[in-house]
N, C-alpha and C positions, 0 to 999 in steps of 0.2 A: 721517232715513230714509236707509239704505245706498244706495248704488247699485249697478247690476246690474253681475254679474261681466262682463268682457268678455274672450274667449277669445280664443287666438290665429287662429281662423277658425270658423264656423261657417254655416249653411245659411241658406236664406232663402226659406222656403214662404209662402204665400200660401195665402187659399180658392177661388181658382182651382185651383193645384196640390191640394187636397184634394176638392174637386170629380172633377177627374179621374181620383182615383185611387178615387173613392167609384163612376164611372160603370161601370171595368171589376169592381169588387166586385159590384154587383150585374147584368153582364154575364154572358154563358157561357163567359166565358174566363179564367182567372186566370192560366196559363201562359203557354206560347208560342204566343200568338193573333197578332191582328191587328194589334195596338198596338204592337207590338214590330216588326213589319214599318213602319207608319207611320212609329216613330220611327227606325228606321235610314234611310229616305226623306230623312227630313228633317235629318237629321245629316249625311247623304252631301251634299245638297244644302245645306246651311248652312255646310259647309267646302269645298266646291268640289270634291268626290270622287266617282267613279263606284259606288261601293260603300260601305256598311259593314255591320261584323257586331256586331251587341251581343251581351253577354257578362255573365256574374255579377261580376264585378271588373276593376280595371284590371290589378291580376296576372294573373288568368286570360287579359285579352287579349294581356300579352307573352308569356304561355306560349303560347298560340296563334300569334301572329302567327312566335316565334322556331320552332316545331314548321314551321308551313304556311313558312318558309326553307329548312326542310330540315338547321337544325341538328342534330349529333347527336357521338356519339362521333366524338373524332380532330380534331374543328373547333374554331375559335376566334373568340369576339367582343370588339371595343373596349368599351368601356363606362368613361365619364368615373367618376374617383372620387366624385364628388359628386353623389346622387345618392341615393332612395331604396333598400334593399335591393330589392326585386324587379325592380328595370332591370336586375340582375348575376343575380338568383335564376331569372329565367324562362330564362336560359341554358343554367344550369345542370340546370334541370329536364329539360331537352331534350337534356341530355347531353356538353354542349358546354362549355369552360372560356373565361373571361375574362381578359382582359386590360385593365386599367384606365389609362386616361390620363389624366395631368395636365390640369389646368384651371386658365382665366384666374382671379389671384387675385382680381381685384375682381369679375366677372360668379360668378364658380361653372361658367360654361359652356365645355365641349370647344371646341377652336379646334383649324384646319385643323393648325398646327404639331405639336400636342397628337399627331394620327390620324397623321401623317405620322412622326412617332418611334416610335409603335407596331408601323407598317408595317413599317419600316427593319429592325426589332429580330431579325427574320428566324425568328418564329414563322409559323405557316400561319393565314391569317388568312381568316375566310369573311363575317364582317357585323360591321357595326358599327351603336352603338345611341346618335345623339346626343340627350341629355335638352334639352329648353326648361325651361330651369330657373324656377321662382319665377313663371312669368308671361313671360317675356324669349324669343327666341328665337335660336338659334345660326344661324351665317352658312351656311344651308344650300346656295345652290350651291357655296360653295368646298366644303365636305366632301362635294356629290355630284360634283363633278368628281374629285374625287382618289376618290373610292369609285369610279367609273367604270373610271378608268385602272387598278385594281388588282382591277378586278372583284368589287367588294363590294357582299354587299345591306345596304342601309340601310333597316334601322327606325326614326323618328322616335316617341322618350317624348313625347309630349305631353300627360301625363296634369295639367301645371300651364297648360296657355297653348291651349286652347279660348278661341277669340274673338281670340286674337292672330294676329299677322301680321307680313310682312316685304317688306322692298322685292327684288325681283331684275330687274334694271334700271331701267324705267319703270312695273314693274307690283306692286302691290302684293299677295301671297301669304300666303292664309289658310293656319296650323298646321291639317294634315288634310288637304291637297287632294293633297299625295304628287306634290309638281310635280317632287321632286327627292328622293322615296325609291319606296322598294319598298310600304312600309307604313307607318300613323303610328297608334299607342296613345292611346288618352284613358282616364281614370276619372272616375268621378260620384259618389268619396267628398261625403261631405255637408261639408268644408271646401274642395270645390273649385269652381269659380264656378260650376255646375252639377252640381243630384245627382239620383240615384236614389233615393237611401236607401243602397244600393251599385248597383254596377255598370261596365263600362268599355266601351270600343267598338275596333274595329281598322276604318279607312279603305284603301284598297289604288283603283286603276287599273286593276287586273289582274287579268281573267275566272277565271285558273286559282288564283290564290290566293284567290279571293276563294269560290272551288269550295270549296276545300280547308279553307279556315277556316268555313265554315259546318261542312262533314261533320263536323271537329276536336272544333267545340263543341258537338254532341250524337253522342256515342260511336264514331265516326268510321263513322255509318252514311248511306245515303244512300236515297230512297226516287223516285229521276230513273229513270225504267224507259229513258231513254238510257243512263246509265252503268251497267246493271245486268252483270255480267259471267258469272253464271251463269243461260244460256236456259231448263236444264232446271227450275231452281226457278223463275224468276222466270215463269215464260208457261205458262199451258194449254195442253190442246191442241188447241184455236183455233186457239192465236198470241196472243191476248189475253194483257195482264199481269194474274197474278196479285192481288185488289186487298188481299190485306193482306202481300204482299211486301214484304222492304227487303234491302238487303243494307250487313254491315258490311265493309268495305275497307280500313280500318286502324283501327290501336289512339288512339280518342278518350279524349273526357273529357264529362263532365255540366259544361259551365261554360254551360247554357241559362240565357237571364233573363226573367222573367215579365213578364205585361202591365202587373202592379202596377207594376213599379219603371218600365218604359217607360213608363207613363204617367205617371209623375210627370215623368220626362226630359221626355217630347214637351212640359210643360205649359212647364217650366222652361226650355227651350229657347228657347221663343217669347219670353225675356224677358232674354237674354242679354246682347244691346245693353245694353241699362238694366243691368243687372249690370255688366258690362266698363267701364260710362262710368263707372258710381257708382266703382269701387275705382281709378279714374284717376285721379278727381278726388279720392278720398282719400288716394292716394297723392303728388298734386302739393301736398295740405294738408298733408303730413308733410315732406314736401321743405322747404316756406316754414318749419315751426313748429322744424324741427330746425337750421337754422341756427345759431339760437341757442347750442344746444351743442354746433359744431365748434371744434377740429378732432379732440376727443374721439370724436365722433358723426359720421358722414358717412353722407347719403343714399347707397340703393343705386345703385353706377354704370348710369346706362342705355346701353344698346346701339343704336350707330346703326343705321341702315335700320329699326329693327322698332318695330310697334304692342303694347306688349305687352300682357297682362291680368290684372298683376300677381294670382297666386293668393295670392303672399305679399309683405310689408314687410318686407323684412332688412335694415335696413341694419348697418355698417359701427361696430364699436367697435374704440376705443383702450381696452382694458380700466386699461391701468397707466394711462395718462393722465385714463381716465373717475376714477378713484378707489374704484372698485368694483369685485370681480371675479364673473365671469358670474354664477354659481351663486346667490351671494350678492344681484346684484341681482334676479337670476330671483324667487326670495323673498321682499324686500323689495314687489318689483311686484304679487307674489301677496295678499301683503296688504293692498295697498290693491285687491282686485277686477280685476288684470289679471295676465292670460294672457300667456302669451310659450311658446318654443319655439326650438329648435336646429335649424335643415334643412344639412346633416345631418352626422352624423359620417362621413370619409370611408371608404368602400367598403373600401379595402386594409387599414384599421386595424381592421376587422373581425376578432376572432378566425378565423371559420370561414376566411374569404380570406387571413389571414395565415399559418396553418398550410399553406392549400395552396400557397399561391403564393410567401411569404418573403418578408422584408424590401424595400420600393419604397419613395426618394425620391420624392415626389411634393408637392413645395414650393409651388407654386400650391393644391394641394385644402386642404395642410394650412395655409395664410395664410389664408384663405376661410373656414375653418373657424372659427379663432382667432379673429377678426373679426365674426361673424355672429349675428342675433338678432332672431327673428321675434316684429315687433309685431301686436298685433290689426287685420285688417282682414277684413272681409266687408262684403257689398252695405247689411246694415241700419244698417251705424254711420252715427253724423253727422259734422260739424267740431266739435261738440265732444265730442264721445268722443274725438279726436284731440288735442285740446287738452288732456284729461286724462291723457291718457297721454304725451306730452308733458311735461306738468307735473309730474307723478308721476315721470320720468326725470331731470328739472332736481333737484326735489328727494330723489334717492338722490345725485347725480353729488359726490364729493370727499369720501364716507362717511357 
């Protein structure tokens, strides 16, 4: 008998989570009800945040969160090369150009040095956008202090490290709590340790964006008979508001997300712990199992001070040394039932960014790059699904 294919990540519903999403189907809401407000309660309060806004992707919430910055023509954002395309794309959308920066070759993640060369380079520089790569998280007080000193809003990606964390001094700081940004981005693709089905969220501290990114994500209308700015439509004459009044106040978008997809979050949510622990613990299996074949193979470097929640297993190949090259063993692995993946090619070697922006050394993204190769992990595997794959790795290694 075969054994089951095993992807490079995939979801991990339960009939709890099917339950829940069965209770608002047969509810009177299948939209933007009540579940959706639940689940941003509980998001906001599971990462230590005063706010959040859900949204139909995690795209949509960088486009969001980069708009409600006030990006637009003339401005400019950091953005680590490494890094999925819509961390650079949501920039863009909003009108603003990017500027990429080198990253540490063994982590993948933007380091203070990295922002600070950016800064230097004597573009006009308005936010920067540091990603938590893979699960890991970058050394977020140094890049909020140096965003501080240069007056930068910082965005926090954290569309891979939901349930991670990091040390800033004695206290330990949940990815989302925006202790040292402006705003912090999640998604609920279904390979990420929590899903929707789709969906993303933006975390913020701050009443006035936090105004701003709701109106954003349903057509930038607003229905607060406080902010209403025209009396003579908005009010009878009473004085009473009008009650099927709204008014719109800038140019939004439909990025609203239903109760379906929120209820599946809320369910998933509650079980996040047990998620985060499980691909810890699979990732410290991979640690012990891959020894075997360094110094070909090396586990991914971990990052001091932070708990991470690895979304992904990359570790580290010596392809000339492994005796295999990528592609090739990508292949091989596929045949025997395993999944694998490249996270990611970098940003500037993009065609569309290479035309705009020309030729960048960037020797840290592109080592990273060379080096990189995402094994299966999600919450349902075992230790030995890890030993298989493993095993399957020993023998492609020398051709």
């Amino acid at each position: 008998m075969s054994r089951p294919f095993l992807p490079y990540g995939r979801q991990t519903v339960d009939e709890a989570d099917i339950a829940a999403v069965a209770a608002v189907l047969r509810s009177d809401w299948l939209t933007t009800g009540p579940v959706v407000a639940q689940f941003e309660s509980a998001l906001a309060a599971r990462v230590g945040a005063r706010y959040a806004v859900a949204c139909s992707s995690g795209t949509a919430a960088l486009h969001l969160a980069a708009v409600a910055a006030g990006l637009g023509p003339g401005d400019r954002a950091v953005v680590p090369a490494m890094t999925f395309l819509a961390t650079a794309n949501a920039v863009r959308f909003a009108g603003g150009e990017v500027s990429f920066t080198d990253v540490d070759a063994e982590t993948g993640l933007m380091t203070e040095s990295g922002l600070e060369a950016e800064i230097a380079g004597g573009e006009r520089i308005k936010a920067v956008l540091p990603v938590h790569l893979k699960g890991q998280t970058v050394d977020m007080p140094a890049l909020a202090r140096l965003a501080a000193k240069h007056g930068l809003t910082v965005i926090e990606d954290a569309s891979h490290a939901l349930g991670a964390s990091y040390r800033d001094g004695a206290e330990n700081v949940p990815a989302g709590s925006c202790r040292h940004s402006d705003m912090t981005v999640f998604s609920f693709h279904p390979v990420k340790t929590i899903t929707m089905g789709e969906g993303g969220a933006v975390t913020t501290n701050d009443r006035a964006l936090y105004d701003r990114l709701v109106r954003l994500r349903a057509h930038g209308i607003t229905r607060e008979a406080a902010a209403f700015q025209d009396a003579s439509l908005a009010l009878d004459p009473g004085g009473g508001v009008n009650p099927w009044y709204y008014e719109m106040q800038e140019l939004g978008f439909n990025y609203r997300v239903s109760d379906i997809h929120c209820a599946l979050g809320l369910s998933q949510l509650g079980k996040l712990d047990s998620f985060v622990g499980r691909r810890r613990a699979l990732a410290d299996e991979y640690d012990r199992r891959l020894a075997s074949l360094a110094p070909a193979v090396r586990a991914p470097a971990r990052v001091a001070n932070c708990e991470p929640a690895w979304h992904l297993y990359a570790p580290q190949f010596d392809f000339e040394a492994f005796g295999v090259a990528r592609g090739a063993l990508m292949r091989r692995l596929a045949e025997q039932g395993i999944g694998t993946q490249v996270h990611y090619i970098p940003l500037h070697l993009q065609p569309y960014y290479a035309a705009r922006y020309g030729a960048r050394a960037l020797p840290g993204a592109v080592a990273y790059y060379r080096r990189t190769l995402s094994l299966p992990l999600f919450a349902s595997m075992s230790e030995d699904d890890v030993a298989r794959v493993v095993d399957a790795l020993a023998g492609c290694q020398g051709g």
